[in-house]
C-alpha positions in Angstrom: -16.1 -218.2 59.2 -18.9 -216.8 57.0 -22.0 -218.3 58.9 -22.0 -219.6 62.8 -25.0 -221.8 64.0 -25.9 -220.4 67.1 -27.8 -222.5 69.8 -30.3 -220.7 72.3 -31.4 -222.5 76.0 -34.7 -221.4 76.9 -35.3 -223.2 80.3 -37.0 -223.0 83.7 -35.0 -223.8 87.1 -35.8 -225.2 90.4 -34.2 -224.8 93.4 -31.9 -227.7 93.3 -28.3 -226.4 91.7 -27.0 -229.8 90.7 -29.8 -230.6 88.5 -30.2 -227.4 86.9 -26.8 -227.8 85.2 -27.3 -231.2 84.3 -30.4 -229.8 82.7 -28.4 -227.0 80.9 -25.8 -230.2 80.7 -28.1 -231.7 78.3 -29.9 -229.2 76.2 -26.0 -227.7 75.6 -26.0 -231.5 74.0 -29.2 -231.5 72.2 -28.2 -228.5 70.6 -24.6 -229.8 69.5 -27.0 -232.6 67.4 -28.3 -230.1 65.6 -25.0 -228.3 64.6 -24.6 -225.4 67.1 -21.6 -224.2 67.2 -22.4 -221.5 70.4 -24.5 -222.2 73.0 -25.8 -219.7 75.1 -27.4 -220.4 78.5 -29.5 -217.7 80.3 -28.9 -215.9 82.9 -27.9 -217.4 86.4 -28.9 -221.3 85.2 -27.8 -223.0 87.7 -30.2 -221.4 90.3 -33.9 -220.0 90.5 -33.8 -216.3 90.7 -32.9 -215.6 93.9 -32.8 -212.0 93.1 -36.8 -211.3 93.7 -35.7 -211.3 97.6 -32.8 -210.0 100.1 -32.1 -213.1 102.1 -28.4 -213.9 103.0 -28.5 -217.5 102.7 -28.8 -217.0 99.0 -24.7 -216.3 99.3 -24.3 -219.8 99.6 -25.4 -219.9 95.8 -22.2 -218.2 94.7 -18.9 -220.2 93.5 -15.3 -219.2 92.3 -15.3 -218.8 88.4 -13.3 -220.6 87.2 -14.6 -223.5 89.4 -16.8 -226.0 89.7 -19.4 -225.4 86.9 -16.8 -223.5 84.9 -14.9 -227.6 85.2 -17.8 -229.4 83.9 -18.2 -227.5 81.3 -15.5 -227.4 79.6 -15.2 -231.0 79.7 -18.6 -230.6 77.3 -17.6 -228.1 75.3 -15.0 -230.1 74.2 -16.1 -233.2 73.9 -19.0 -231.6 71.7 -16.7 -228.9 70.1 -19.1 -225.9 71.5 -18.7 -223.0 72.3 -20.4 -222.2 75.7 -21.4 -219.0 77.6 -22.5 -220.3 80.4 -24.2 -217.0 83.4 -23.0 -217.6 87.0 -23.1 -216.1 90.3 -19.2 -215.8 91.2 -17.9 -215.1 94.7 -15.0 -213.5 94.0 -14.1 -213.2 98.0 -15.8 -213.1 101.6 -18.3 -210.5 100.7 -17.7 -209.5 97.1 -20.2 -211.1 94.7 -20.5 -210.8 91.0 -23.3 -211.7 88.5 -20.7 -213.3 85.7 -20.9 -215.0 82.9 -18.0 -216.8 81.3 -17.4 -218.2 78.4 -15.7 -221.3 77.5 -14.2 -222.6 74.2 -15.0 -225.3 71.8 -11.5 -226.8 72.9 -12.9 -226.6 76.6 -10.5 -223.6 77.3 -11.9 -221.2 80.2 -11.5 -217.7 77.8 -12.2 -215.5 80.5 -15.3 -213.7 81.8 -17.6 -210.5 81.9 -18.9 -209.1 85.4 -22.3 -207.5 84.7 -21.7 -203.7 84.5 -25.4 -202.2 85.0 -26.7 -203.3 88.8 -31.0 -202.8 88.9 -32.7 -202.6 91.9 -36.3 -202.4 92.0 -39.4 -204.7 93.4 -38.6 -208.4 92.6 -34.9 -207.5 91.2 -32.9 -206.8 94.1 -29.4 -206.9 92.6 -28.0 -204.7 94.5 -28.2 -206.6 97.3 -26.0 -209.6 95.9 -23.6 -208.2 93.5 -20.5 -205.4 93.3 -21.2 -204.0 89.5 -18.5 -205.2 86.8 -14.8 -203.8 87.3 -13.4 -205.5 84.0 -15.2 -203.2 81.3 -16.6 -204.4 78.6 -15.1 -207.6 76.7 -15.0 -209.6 73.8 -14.3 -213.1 73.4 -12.3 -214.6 70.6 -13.9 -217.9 70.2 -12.9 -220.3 67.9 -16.3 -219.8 65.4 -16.5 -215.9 66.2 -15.5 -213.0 68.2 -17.9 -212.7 70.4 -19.4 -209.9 72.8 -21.2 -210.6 76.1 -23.2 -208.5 77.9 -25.7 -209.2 80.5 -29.9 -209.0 81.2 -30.1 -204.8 82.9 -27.3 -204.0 80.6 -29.5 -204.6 77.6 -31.1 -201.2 78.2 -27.9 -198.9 77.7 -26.6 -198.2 73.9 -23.5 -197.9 75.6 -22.6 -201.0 76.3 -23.4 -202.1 73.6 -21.7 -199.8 71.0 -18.2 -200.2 73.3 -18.9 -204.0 72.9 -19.3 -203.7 69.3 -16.5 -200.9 69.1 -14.0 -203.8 70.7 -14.6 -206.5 67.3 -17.3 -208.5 68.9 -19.2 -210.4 65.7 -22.2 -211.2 67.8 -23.5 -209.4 70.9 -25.0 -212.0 73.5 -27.4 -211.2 76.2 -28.3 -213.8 78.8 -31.3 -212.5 80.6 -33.6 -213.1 83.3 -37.0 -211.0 83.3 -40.0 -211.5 83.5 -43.8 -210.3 84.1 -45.1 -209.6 87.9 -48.2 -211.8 88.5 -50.2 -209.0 89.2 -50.1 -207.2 86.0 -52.7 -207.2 83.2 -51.9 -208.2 80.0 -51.6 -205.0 78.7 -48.4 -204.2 80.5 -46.7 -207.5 79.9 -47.2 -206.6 76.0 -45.6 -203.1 76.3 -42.8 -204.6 78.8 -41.8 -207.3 76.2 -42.0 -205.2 72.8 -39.7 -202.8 74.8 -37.2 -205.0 75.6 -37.5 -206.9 72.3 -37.3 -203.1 70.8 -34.2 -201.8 72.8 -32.2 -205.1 72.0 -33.2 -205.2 68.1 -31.6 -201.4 68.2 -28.5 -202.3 70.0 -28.3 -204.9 66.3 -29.1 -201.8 63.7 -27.0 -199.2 65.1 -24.0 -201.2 65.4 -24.4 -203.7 62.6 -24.0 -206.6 64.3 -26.5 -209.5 65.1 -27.6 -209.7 69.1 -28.7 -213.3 70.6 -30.8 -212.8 73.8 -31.6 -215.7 75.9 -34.6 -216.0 78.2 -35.9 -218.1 81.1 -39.3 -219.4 81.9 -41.3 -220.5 84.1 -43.0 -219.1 87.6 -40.9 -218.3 90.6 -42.5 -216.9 93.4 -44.5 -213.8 91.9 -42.7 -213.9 89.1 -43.7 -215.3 85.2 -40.4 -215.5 83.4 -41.3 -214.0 79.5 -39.4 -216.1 77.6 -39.7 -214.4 74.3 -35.5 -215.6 73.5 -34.4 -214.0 70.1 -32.1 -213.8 67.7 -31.9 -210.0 65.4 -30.1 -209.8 62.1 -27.3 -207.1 62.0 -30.5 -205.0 60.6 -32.6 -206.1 63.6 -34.5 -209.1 61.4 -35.8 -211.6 63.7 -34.1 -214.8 62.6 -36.0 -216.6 65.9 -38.4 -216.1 68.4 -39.4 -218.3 71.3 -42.7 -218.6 73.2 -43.1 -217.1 76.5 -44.1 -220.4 78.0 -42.2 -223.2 76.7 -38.6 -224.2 76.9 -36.6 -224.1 73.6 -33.5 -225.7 72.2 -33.2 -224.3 69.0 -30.3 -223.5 66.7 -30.3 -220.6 64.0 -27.5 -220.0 61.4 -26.4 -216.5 60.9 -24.8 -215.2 58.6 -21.1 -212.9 59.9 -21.0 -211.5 56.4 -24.3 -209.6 56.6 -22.5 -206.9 59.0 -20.1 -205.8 56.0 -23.4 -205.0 54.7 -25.3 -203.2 56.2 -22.5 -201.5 57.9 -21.6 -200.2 54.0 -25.0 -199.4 53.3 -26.1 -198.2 56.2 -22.7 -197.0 57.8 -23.5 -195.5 61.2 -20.0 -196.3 62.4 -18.4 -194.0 59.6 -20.6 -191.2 60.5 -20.2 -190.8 64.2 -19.3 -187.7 65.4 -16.8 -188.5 68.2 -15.5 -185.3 68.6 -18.6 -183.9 69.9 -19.6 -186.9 72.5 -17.5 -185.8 75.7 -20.8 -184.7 77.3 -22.7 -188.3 77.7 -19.9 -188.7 80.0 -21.7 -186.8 82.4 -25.0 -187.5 84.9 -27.5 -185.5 83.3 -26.1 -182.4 81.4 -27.5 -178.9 83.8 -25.8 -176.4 85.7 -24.9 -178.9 88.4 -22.8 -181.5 86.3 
């Protein structure tokens, strides 16, 4: 397919788990009425973010993938004839926790999944607390509108991931995300925070030539404003769409899959890599020690 109408869910959670997927439920519906083809659902939908603290009990959040949510949503996807990548906290066994997001087809086929690779850890992002990082690599999705790439919030920082991503076939790179501003911080701050994450995710589009879909909550949770600020980047890093960083959004944007032969001939960064000469960003940091 030449064009794929993508559909982003900007949404704010409560605690209950139930109705926050019968929320997602029904945006993933109002979207399908205006021609999406993809639907993308932020990061960890189902729940608040439960990351901001260390407390056990927030185990009991987790479920198998495929499972229970993974079920009801492929029944949707195929009765609407979506696509859905759909961010979920898996328990994969007594202990071992993932932050995963899988994706199912338009046919309501369970493709597979991606186990967030980059684990953060700092004040109101405890991760490291919940999950084991990613041990499946990088992955791309054939879908039946596009091949798609999946990636998830911290890893939106590292070119890496997203090059090997794009490296694999993937069409579109998806980013399902949860950040947001501390309520103690000027306005300033919050600014510089989201132009750099904005920035970073736009470049992951330009250097690899593909277009990158990134898809916010909102909302406050605890000490915690959730930005917002979903987007959609051309393969040249051309905002196609831009949400608020206050309101929730159902909104579907066409892009176009040809635009990548493009600006990937006139611009072709992947011709001109030098791969012989890369060996050393497998390293730490590159000193004596390494």
């Amino acid at each position: 397919m030449s064009t794929v109408k993508i559909g982003t869910v900007q949404m704010s959670c409560v605690a209950d788990k139930a109705a926050n997927l019968q929320k997602a439920i029904e945006q993933v519906k109002v979207a399908a009425a205006q021609g999406a083809q993809i639907v993308c659902l932020q990061e960890l939908f189902t729940s608040l973010y439960f990351c901001d603290v260390e407390d056990h009990d927030n185990f009991n959040l987790a479920e198998a993938i495929p499972g229970p949510s993974t079920e009801v949503l492929g029944k949707v996807a195929k009765e609407l004839n979506v696509v859905i990548v759909a961010s979920l906290f898996e328990k994969r066994a007594q202990g071992l926790y993932h932050n995963t997001t899988a994706i199912i087809d338009a046919d309501g086929s369970y493709l597979g999944k991606y186990r967030k690779m980059h684990i953060p850890d700092d004040p109101g992002y405890y991760e490291k607390f919940y999950f084991t990082p990613g041990d499946l690599g990088y992955k791309v999705f054939k879908t039946k509108y596009a091949t798609i790439g999946v990636l998830i919030c911290w890893d939106q920082w590292y070119p890496e991931a997203s090059r090997i991503t794009a490296l694999m076939g993937a069409d579109i790179l998806f980013y399902p995300t949860a950040i947001g501003w501390a309520t103690t911080q000027n306005e300033a701050t919050n600014t510089e925070q989201y132009n750099a994450w904005q920035t970073i995710q736009r470049s992951h589009a330009v250097a690899n030539g593909v277009p990158v879909v990134s898809v916010n909550r909102v909302g406050s949770e605890g000490d915690m404003d959730f930005w917002g600020g979903s987007f959609i980047a051309n393969p040249f890093g051309t905002l196609l769409y831009k949400a608020s960083h206050d309101k929730e959004e159902t909104v579907v944007t066409e892009i176009d899959l040809e635009r990548s032969e493009y600006y990937r001939t006139h611009w072709p960064f992947l011709r001109d890599r030098r791969i012989d000469s890369y060996q050393p960003i497998t390293k730490r940091f590159i000193d004596d020690e390494a």
